[in-house]
C-alpha positions in Angstrom: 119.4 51.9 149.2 119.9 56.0 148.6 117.2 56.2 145.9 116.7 60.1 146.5 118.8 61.4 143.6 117.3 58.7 141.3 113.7 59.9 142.1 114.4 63.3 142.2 116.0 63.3 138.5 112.7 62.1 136.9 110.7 65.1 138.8 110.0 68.0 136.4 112.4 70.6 137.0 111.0 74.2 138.0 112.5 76.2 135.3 111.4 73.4 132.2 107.6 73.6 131.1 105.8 71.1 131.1 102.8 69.6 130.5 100.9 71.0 133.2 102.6 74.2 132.9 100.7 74.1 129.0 97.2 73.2 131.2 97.5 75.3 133.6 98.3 78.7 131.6 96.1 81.8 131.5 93.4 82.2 129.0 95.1 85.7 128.7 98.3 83.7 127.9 96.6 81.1 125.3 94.8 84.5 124.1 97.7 86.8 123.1 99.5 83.7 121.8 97.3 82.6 119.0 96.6 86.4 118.2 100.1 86.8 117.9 100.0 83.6 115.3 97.4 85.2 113.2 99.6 88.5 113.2 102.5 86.6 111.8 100.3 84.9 109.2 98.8 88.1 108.4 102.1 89.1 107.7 103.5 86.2 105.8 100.4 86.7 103.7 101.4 90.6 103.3 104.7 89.8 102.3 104.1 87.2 99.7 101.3 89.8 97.9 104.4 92.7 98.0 106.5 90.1 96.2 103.9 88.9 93.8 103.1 93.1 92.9 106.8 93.6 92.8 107.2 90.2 90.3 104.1 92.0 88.0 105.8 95.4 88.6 108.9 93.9 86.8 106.2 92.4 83.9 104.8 95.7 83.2 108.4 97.5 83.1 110.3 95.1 80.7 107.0 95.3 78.9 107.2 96.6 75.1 105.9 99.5 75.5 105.9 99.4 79.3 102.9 101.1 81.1 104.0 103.5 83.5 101.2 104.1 84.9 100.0 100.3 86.1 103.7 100.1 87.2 103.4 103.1 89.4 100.0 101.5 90.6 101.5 98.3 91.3 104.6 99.7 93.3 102.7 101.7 95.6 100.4 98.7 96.4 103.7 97.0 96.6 104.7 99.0 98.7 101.6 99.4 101.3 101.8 95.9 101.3 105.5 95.7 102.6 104.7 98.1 105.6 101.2 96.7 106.6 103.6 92.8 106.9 106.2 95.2 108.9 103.2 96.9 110.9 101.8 93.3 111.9 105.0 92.2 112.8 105.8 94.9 115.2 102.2 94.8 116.7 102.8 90.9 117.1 106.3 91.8 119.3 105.1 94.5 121.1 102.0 91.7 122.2 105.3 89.7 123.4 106.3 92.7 125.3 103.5 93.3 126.9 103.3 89.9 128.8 106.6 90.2 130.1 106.8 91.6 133.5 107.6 95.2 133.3 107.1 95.0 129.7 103.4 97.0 129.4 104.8 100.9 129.2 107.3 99.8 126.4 104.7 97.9 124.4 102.7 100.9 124.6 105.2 102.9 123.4 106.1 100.5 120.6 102.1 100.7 119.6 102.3 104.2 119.5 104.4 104.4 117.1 104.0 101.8 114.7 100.1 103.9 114.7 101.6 107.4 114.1 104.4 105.5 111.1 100.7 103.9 109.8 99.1 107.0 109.6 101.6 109.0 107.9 102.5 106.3 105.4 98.8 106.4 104.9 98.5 110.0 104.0 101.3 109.7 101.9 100.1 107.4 100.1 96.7 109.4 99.4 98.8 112.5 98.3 101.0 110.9 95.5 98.1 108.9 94.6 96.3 112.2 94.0 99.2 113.3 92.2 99.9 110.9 90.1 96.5 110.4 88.8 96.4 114.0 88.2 99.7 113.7 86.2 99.2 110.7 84.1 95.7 110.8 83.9 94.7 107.3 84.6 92.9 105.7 87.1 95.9 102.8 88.1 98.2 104.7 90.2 94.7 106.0 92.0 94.0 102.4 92.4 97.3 101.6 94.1 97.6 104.5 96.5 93.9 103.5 97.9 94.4 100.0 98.0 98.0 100.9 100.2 96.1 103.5 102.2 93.6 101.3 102.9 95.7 98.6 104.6 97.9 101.3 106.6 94.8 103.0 108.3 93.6 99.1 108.9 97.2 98.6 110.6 97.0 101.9 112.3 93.3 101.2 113.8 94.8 98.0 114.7 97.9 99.7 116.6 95.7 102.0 118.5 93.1 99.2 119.4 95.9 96.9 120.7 97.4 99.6 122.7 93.5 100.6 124.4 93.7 96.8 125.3 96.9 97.0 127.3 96.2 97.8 131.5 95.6 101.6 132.7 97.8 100.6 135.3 100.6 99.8 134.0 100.2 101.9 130.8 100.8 105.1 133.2 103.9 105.6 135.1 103.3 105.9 138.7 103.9 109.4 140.9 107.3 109.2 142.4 106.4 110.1 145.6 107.7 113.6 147.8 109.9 112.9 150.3 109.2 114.0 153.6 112.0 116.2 155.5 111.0 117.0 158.9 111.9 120.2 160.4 114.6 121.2 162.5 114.6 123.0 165.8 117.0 125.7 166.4 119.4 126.3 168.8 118.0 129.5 170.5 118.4 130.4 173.8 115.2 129.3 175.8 113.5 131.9 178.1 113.0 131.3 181.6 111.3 133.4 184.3 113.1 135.9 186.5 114.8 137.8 183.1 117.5 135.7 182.6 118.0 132.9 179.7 118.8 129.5 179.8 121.7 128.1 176.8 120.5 126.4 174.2 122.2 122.9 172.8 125.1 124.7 171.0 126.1 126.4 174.3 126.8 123.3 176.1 128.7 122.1 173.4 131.7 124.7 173.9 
């Protein structure tokens, strides 16, 4: 009886994982994938602050009288929060990127600039917090702005430490290499003794 076929449908294929595919992995694997678990609750847990500052935002606006001040507080916290869950989550892909194949110069440019956006956001943040405590004379908006900057220079320290971890050699293209072109001889007539010359290549040709 022809029980090849039969056998060879209950072997695990080469393109499924399986079992000990999982036992076999990498610790480098297992590694990046539960960081890249905790970056995605991170920024679950960023979002669902934004939406509660945004819900108390509303409070504080249909509020009778509404304070201005608290509300610009809370929107900028709001606000610091949304980017820092968008940061986490861009640091989380570009971890994805970075195990594939050719994927390490790309997540390194991805890093880059998710640290540069952190950092600007940042110091924007600390400027209309100045101003606004400066305008309105109360400490909330102050509050806000810190609490905002705070998170994006945590999300831009994180950007630039994730991109130190990635490998040197990868991280910098390689040298495309000069190619070599060898000289060619020309067709001059060659010397011999006795005064006369002898024809070079090009004259036997006629």
């Amino acid at each position: 009886m022809g029980t090849g076929p039969a056998v060879s449908t209950l072997l695990p294929s080469r393109h499924v994982p399986t079992c000990g595919n999982a036992v076999t992995a990498t610790p480098a694997v297992i590694s990046g994938s539960r960081r890249a678990v905790r970056l995605v609750s991170g920024a679950t847990a960023a979002a669902v602050v934004a939406l509660v500052l945004v819900g108390v935002l509303v409070a504080v606006l249909t509020g009778r009288p509404p304070g201005l001040a608290a509300a610009l507080g809370l929107g900028l916290g709001a606000a610091g929060a949304a980017v820092l869950a968008t940061g986490l989550l861009v640091v989380a892909r570009a971890g994805a990127i970075a195990r594939l194949p050719s994927g390490t110069t790309r997540a390194a440019s991805v890093l880059t600039r998710c640290m540069l956006v952190a950092t600007v956001v940042a110091v924007a943040m600390a400027v209309v917090g100045v101003v606004a405590v400066s305008g309105t004379r109360a400490p909330a908006p102050g509050l806000g702005a810190g609490a905002a900057a705070a998170l994006l220079v945590g999300l831009a320290t994180l950007a630039g430490r994730s991109r130190r971890r990635l490998p040197e050699t990868v991280r910098t293209a390689p040298a495309q290499p000069v190619p070599f072109i060898p000289a060619q001889r020309s067709a001059e007539p060659v010397p011999v003794p006795g005064g006369a010359s002898e024809p070079g290549p090009s004259a036997g040709a006629r």
